[in-house]
Backbone as CSV, one residue per row, in Angstrom:
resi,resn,N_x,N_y,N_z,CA_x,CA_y,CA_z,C_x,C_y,C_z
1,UNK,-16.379,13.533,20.123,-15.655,12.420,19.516,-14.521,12.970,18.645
2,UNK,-13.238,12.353,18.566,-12.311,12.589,17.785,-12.277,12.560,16.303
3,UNK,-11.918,13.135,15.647,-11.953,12.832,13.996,-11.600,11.707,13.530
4,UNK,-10.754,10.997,14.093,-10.327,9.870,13.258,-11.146,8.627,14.119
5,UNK,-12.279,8.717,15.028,-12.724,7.919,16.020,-14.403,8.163,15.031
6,UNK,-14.854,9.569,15.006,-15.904,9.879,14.212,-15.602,9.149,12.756
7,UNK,-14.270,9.406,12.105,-14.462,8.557,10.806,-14.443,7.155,10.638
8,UNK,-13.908,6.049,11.939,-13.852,5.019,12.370,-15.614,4.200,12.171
9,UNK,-16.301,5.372,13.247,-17.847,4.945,13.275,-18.122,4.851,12.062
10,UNK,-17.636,6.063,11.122,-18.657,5.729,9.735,-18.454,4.680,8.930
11,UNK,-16.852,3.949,8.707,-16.610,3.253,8.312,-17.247,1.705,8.625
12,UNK,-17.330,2.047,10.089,-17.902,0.641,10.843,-19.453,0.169,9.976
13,UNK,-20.191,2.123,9.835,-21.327,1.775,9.665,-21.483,1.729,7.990
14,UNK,-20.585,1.860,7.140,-20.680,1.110,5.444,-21.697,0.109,5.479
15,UNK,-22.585,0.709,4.356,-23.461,-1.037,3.716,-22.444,-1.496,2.790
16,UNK,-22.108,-3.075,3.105,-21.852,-3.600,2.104,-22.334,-3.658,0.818
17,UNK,-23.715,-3.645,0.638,-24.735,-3.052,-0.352,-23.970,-2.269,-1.537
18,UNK,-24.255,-1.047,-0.176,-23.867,-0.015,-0.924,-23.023,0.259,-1.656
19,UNK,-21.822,-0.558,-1.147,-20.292,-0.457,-1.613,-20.276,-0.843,-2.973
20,UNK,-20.767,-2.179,-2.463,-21.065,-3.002,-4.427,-21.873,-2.201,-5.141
21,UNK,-22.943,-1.801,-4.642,-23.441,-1.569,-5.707,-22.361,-0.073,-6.613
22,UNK,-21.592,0.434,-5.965,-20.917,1.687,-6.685,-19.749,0.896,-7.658
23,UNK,-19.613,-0.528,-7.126,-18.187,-1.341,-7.652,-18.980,-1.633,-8.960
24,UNK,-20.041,-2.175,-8.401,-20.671,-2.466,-9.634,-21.021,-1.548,-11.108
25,UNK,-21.379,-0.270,-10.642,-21.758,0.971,-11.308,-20.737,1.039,-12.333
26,UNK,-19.046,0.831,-11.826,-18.073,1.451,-12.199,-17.577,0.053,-13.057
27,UNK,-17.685,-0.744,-12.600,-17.389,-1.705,-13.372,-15.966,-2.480,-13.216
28,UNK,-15.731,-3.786,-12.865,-14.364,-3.856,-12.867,-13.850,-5.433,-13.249
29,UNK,-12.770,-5.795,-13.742,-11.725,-7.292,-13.805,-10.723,-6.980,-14.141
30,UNK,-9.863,-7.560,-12.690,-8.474,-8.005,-12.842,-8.196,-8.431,-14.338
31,UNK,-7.073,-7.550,-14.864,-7.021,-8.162,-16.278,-4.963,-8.867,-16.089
32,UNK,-4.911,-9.152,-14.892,-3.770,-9.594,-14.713,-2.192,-8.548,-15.449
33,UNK,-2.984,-7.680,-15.822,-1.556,-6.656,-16.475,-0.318,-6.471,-15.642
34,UNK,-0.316,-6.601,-14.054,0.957,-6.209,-13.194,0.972,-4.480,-12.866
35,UNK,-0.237,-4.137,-13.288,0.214,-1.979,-13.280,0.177,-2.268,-11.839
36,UNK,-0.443,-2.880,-10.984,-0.390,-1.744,-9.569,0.712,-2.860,-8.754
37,UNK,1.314,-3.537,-9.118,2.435,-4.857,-8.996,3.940,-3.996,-8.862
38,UNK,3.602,-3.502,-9.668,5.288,-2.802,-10.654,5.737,-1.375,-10.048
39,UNK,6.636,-1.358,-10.383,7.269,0.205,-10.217,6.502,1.157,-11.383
40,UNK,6.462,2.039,-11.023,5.890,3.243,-12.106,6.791,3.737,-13.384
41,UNK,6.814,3.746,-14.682,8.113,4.074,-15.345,7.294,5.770,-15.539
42,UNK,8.370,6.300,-16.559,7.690,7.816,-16.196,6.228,7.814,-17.254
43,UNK,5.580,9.085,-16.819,4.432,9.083,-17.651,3.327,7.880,-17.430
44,UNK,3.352,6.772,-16.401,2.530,6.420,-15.966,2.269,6.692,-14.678
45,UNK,0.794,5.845,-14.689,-0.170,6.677,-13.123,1.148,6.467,-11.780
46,UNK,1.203,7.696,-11.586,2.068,7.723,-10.350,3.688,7.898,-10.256
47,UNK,3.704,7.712,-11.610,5.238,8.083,-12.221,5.372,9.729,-12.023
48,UNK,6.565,10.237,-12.400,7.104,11.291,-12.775,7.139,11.884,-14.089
49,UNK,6.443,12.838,-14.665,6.548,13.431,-16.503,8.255,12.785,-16.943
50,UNK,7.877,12.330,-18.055,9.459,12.001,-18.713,10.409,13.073,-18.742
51,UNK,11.082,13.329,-18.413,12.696,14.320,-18.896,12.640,15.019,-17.702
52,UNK,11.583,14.763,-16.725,10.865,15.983,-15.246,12.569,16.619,-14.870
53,UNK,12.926,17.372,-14.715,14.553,17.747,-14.254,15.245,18.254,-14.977
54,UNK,15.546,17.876,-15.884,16.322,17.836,-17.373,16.278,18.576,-18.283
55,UNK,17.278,19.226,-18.603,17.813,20.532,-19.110,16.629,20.393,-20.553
56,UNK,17.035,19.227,-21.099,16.278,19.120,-22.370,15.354,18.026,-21.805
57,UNK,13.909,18.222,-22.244,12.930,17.548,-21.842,12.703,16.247,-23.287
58,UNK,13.094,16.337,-24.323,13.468,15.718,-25.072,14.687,14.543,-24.767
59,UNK,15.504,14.459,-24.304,16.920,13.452,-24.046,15.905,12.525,-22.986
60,UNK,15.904,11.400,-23.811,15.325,10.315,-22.878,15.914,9.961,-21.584
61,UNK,17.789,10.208,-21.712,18.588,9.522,-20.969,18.919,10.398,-19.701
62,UNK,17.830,11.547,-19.782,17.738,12.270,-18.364,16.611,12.302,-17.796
63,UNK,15.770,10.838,-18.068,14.078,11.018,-17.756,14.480,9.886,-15.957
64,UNK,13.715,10.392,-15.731,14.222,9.850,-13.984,13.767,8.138,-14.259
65,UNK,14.636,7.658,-13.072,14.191,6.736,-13.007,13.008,5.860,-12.448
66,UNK,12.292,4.647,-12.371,11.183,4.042,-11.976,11.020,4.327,-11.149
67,UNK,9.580,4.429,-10.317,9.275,4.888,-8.841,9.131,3.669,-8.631
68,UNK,9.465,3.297,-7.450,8.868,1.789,-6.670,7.566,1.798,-6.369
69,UNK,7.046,0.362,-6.314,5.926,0.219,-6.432,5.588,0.371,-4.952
70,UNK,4.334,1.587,-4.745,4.551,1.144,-3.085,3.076,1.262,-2.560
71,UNK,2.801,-0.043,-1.413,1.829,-0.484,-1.016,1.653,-0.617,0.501
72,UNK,0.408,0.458,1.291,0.812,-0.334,2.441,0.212,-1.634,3.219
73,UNK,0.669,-1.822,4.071,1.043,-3.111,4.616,0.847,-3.045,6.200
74,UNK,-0.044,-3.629,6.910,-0.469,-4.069,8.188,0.440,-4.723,8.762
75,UNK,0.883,-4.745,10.043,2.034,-5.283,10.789,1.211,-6.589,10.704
76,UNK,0.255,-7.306,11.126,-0.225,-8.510,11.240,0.055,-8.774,9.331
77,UNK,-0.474,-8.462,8.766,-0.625,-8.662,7.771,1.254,-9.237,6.907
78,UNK,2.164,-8.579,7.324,3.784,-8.736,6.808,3.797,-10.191,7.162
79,UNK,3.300,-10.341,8.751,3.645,-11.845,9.480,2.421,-13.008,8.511
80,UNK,1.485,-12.304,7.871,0.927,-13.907,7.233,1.560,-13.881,5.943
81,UNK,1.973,-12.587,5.487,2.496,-12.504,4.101,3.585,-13.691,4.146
82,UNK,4.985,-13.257,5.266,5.921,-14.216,5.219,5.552,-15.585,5.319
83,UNK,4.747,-16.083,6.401,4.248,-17.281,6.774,3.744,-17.833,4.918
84,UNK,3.337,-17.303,4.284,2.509,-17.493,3.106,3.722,-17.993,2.259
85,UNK,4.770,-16.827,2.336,6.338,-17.194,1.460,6.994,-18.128,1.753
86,UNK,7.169,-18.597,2.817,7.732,-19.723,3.405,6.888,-20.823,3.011
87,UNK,5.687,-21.426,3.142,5.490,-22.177,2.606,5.657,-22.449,0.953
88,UNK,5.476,-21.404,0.224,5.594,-21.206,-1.317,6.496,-21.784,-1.468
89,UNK,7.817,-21.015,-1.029,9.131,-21.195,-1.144,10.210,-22.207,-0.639
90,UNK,9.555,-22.861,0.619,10.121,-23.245,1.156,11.340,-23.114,1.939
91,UNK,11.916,-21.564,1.707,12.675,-21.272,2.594,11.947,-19.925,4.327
92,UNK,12.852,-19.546,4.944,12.705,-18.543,5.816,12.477,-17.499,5.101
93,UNK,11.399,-16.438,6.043,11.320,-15.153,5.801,10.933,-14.394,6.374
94,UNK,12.119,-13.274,6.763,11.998,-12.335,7.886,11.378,-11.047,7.565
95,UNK,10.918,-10.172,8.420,10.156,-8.865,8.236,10.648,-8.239,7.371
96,UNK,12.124,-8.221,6.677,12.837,-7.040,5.433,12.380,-8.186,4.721
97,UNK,12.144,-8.950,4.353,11.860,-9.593,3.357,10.503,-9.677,2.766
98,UNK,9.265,-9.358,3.873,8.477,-9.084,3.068,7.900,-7.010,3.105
99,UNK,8.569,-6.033,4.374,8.466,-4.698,4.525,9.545,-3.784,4.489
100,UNK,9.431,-2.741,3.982,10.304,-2.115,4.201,9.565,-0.420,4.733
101,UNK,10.017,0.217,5.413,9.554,1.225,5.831,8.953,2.254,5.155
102,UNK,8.092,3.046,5.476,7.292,3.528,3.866,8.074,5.220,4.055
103,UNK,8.337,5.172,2.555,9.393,5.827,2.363,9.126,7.706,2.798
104,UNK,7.704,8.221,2.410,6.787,9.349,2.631,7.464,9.815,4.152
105,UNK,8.118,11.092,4.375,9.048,11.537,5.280,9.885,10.845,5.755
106,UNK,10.653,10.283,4.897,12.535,9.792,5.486,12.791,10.419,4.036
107,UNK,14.134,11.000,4.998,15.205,11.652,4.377,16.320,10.759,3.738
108,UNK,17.373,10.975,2.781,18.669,10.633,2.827,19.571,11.106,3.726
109,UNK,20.170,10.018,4.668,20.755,10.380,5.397,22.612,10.539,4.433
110,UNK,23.610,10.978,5.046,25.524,11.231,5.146,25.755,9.975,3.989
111,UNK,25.207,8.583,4.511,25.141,7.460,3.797,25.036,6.725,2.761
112,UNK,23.901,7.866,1.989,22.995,7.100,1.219,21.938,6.416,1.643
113,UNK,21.620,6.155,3.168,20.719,5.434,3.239,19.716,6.215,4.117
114,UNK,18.024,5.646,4.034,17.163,6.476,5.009,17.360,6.597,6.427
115,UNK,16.960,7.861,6.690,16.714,8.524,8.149,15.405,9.095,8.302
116,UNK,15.128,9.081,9.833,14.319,9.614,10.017,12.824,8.804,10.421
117,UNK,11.759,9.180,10.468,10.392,8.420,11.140,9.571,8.408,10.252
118,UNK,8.756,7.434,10.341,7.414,7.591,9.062,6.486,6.595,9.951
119,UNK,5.518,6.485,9.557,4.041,5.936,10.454,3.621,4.502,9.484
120,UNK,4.008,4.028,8.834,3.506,3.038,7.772,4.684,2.161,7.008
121,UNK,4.278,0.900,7.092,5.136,-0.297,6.223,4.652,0.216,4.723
122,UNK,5.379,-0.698,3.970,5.023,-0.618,2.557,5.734,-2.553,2.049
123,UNK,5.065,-2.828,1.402,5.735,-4.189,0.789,7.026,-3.932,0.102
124,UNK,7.162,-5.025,0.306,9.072,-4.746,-0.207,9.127,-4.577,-1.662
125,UNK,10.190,-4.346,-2.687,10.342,-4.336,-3.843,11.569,-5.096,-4.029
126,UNK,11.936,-5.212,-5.277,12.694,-6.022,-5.813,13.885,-4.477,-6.370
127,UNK,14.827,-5.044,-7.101,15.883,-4.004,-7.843,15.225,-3.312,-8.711
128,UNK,14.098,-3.483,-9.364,13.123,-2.643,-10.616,12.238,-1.904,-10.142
129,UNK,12.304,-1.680,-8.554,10.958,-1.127,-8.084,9.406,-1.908,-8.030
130,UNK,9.632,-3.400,-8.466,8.328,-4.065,-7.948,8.460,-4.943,-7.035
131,UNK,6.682,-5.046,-6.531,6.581,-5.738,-5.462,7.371,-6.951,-5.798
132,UNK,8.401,-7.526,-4.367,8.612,-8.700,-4.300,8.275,-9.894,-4.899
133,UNK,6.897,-10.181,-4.377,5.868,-11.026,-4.489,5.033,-11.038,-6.059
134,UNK,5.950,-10.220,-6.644,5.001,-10.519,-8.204,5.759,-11.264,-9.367
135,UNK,5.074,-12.023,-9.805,5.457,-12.840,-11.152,5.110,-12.615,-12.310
136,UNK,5.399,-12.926,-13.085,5.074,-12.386,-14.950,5.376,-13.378,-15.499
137,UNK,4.593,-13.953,-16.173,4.854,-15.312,-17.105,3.965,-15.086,-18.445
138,UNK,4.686,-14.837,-19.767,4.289,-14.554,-20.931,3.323,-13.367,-20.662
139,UNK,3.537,-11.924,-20.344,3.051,-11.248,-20.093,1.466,-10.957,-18.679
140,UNK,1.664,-11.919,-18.331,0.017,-12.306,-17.193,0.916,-12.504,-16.110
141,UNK,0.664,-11.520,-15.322,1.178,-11.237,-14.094,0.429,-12.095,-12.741
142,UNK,1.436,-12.470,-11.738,0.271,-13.334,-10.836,0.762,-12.588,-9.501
143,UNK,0.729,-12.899,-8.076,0.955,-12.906,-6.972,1.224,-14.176,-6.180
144,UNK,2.744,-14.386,-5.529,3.219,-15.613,-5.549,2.676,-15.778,-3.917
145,UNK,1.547,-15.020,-3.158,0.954,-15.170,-1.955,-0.181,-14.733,-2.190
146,UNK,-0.869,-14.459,-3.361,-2.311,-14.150,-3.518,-3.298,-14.413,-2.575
147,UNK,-3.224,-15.968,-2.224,-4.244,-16.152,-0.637,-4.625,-15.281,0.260
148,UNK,-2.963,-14.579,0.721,-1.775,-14.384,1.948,-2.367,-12.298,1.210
149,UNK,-2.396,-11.981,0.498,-2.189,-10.653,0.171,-2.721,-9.643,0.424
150,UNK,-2.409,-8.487,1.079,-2.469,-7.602,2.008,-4.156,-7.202,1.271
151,UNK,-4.691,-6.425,2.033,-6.121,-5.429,1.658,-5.753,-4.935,1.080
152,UNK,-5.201,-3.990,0.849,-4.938,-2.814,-0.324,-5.100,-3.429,-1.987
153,UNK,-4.100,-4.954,-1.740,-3.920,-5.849,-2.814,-5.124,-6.078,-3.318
154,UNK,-6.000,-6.616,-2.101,-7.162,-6.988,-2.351,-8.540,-6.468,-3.074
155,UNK,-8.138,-5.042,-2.648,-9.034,-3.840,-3.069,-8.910,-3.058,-3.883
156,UNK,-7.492,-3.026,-4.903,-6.867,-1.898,-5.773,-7.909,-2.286,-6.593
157,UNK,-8.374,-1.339,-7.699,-8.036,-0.139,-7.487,-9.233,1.159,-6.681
158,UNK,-10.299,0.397,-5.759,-11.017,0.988,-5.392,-10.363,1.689,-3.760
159,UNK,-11.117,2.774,-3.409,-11.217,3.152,-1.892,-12.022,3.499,-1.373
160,UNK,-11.793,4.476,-0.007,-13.305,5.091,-0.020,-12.687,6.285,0.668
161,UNK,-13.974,7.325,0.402,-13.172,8.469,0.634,-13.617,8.784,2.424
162,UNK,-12.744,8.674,2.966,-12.818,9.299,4.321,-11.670,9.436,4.601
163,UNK,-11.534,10.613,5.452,-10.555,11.012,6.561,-9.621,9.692,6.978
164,UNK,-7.911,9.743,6.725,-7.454,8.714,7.651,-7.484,7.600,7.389
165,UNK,-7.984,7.296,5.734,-7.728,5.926,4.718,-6.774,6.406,3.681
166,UNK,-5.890,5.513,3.419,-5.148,5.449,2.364,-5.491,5.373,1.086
167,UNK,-4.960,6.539,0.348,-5.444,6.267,-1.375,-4.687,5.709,-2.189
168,UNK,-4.752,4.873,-2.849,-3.203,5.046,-3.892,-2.984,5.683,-4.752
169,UNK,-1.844,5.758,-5.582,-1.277,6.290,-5.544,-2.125,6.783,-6.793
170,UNK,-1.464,8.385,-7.687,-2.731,8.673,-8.796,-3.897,9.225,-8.284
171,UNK,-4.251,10.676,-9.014,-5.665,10.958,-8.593,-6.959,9.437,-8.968
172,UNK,-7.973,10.075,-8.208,-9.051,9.297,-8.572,-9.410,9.224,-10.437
173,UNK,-10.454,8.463,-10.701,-10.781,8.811,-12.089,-12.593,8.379,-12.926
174,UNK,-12.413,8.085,-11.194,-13.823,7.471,-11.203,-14.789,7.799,-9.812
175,UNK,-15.875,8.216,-9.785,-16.632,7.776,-8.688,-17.611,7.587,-8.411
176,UNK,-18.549,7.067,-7.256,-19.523,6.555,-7.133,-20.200,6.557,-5.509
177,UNK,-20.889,7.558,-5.365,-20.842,7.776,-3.653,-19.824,7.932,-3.266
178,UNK,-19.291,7.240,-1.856,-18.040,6.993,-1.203,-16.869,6.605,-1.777
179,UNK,-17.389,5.732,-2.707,-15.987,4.876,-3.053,-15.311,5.727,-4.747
180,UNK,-14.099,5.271,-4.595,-13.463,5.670,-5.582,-11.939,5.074,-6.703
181,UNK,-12.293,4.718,-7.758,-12.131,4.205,-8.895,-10.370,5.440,-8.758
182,UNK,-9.470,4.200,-9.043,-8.327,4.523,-9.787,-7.645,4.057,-10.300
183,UNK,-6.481,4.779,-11.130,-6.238,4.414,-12.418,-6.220,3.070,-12.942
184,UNK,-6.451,1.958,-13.603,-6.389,0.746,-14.062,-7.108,0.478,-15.120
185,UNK,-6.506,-0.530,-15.927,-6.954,-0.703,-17.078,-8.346,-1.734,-17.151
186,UNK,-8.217,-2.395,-15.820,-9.531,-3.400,-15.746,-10.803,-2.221,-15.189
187,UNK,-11.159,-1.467,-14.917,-12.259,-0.735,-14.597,-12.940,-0.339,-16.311
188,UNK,-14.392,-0.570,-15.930,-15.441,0.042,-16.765,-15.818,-1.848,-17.267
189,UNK,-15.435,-2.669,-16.952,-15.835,-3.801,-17.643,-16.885,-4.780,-16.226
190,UNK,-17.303,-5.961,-17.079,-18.564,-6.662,-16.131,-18.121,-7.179,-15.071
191,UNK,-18.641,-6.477,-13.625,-18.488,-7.452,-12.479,-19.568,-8.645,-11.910
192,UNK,-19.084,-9.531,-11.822,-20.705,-10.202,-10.963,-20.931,-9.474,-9.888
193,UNK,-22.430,-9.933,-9.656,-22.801,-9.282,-8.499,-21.746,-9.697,-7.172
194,UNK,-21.515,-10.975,-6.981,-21.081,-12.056,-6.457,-19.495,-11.307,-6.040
195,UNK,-18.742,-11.190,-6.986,-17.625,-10.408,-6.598,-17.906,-8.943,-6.562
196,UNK,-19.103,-8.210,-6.492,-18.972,-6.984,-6.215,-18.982,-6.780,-4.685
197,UNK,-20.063,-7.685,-4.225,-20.346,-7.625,-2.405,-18.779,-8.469,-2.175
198,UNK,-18.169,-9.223,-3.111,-16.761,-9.737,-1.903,-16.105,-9.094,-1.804
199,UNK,-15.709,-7.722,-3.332,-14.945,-7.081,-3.267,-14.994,-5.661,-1.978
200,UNK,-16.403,-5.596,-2.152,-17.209,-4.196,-1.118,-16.786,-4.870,0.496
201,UNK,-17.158,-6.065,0.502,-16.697,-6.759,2.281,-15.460,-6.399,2.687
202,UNK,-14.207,-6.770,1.585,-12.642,-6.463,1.636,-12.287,-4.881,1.871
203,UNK,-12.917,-3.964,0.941,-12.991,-2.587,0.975,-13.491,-1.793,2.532
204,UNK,-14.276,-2.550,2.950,-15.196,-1.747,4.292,-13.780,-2.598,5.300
205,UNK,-13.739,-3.664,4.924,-12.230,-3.674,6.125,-11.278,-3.474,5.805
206,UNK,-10.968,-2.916,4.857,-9.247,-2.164,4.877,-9.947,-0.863,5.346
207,UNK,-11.071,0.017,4.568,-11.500,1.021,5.655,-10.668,1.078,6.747
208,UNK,-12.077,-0.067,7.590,-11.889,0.162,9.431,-10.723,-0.451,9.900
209,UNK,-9.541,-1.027,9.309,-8.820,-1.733,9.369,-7.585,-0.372,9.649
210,UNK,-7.895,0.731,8.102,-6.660,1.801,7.976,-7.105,2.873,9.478
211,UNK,-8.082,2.884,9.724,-8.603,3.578,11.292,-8.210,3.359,12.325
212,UNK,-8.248,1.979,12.279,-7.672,0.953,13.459,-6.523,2.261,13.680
213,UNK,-5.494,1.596,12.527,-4.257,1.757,12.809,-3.790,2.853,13.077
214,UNK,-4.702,3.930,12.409,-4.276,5.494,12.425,-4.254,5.784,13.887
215,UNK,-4.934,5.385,14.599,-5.574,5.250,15.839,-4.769,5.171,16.894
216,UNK,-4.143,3.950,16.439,-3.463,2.818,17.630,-1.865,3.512,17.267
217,UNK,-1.222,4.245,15.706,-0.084,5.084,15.992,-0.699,6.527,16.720
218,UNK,-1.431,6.817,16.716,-1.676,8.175,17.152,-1.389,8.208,18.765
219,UNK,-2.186,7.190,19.010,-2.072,6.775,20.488,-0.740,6.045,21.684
220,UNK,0.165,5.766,20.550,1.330,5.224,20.949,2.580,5.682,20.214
221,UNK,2.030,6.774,19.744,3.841,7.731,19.523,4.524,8.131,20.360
222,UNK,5.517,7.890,20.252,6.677,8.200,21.802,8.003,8.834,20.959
223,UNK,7.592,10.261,20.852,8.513,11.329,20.349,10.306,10.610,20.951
224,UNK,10.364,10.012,21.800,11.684,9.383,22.277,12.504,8.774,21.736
225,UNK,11.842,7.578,21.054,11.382,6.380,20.324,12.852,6.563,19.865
226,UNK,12.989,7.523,18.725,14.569,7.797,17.588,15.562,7.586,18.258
227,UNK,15.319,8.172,19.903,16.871,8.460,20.649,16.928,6.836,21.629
228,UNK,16.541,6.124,21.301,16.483,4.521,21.820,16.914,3.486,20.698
229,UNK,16.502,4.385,19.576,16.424,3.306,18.275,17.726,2.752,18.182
230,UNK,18.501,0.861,17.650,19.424,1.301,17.144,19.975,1.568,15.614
231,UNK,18.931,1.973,15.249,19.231,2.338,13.583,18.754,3.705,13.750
232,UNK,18.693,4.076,12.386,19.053,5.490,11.858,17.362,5.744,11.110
233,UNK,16.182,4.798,11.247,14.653,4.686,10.802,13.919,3.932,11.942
234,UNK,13.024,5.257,12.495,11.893,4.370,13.274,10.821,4.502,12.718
235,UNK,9.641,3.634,12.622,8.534,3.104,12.200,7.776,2.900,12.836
236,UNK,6.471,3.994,12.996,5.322,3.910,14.030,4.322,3.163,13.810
237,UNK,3.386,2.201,14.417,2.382,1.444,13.387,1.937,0.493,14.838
238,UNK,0.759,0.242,15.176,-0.333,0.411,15.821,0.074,-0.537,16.949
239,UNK,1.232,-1.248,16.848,1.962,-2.270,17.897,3.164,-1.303,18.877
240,UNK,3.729,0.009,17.845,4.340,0.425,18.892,5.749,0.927,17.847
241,UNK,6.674,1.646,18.464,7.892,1.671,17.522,8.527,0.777,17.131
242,UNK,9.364,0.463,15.756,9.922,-0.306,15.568,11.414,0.277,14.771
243,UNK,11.904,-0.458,14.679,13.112,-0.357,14.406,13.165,-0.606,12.317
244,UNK,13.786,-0.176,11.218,13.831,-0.450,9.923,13.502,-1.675,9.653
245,UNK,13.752,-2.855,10.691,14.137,-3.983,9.702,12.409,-4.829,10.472
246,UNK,11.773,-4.002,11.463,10.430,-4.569,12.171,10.727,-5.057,13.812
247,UNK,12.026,-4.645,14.307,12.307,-5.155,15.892,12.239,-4.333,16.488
248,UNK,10.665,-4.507,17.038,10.369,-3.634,18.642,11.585,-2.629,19.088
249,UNK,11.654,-1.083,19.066,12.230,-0.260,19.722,12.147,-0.657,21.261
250,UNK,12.692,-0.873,21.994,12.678,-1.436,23.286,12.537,-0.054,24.139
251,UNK,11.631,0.145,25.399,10.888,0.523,26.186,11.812,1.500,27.142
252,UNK,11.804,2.249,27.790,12.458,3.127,28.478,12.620,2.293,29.712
């Protein structure tokens, strides 16, 4: 059996049980703060050390700027996100509007703008480096598709550790068997039991969900793909190549 087919099975075979009960161990509530919403400023989880570059590590005004907030994102998953925005909003919304290509190997291209291939969406951001989709009202942050919102969303800040799942971003800081606790300010406080098994159900399918996909790009990379593309970013992800903005690389 293949490695990422062997880590597939194990994922399949997670107790929900089990899961909670480690969610539970560790403790957790959304305290609505916006940390895993937002861009990173420096010196927080996933940021860059302040002055990182800079002749004088002291001069604030050479401390880099915000990292974008970045999350990934299931090709099915972009299409209920938008479907979700459109009703909110009431206007249209196309694939750049709710993905943008995940940034982890693309280059700057002559332009200024990315080149090159990467295997994974990421949710879009706004000009500050946060997700699109996030709101802040008197400091209590919400999600304007919460229903609609990807697994990862669903599951921050837990994972689990196997081969071929996505971590976010930040070492771990917590753990418990399989699963693993990161950075956030809502961990160590009371979960119900009740949301520990909903949260553990969500967790075991972004699991077998991130397998799927590893899977289904592994199996449908077409080294070609770039020299068909007509942009300057192709995007591998379990439907097939795509083009920056999410339009099918078209077929030889």
């Amino acid at each position: 059996m293949e490695p990422l087919e062997a880590e597939l099975s194990r994922a399949r075979g997670l107790a929900v049980d089990d899961l909670a009960d480690a969610i539970e161990a560790m403790g957790f509530e959304c305290t609505r703060c916006g940390g895993c919403c937002t861009g990173y400023a420096p010196d927080e989880p996933g940021g860059a050390p302040a002055g990182e570059g800079a002749d004088d590590p002291e001069d604030d005004s050479a401390a880099p700027e915000r990292e974008p907030h970045t999350a990934t994102v299931f090709p099915d998953e972009v299409r209920a996100v938008a479907t979700a925005a459109e009703k909110r909003f009431g206007e249209s919304y196309d694939w750049r509007d709710v993905a943008r290509p995940m940034p982890f190997g693309l280059s700057e291209g002559d332009d200024g703008e990315p080149t090159g291939e990467t295997f994974e969406w990421a949710l879009a951001t706004d000009d500050c480096g946060d997700c699109t989709f996030y709101e802040e009202t008197d400091g209590v942050g919400a999600c304007a598709v919460h229903d609609s919102r990807p697994l990862i969303c669903r599951t921050y800040p837990f994972s689990v550790a196997l081969d071929g799942t996505s971590q976010p971003m930040g070492e771990a800081v917590d753990e418990a068997g399989i699963v693993r606790a990161h950075e956030c300010e809502g961990l160590d406080r009371d979960i119900s039991r009740e949301d520990a098994e909903a949260l553990a159900a969500s967790l075991k399918e972004r699991a077998v969900r991130e397998l799927e996909e590893a899977i289904g790009v592994r199996d449908g990379y077409d080294p070609a793909a770039a020299e068909r593309a007509d942009g300057d970013v192709v995007v591998f992800d379990s439907e097939g190549p795509k083009e920056g903005d999410g339009t099918p690389v078209d077929g030889e």
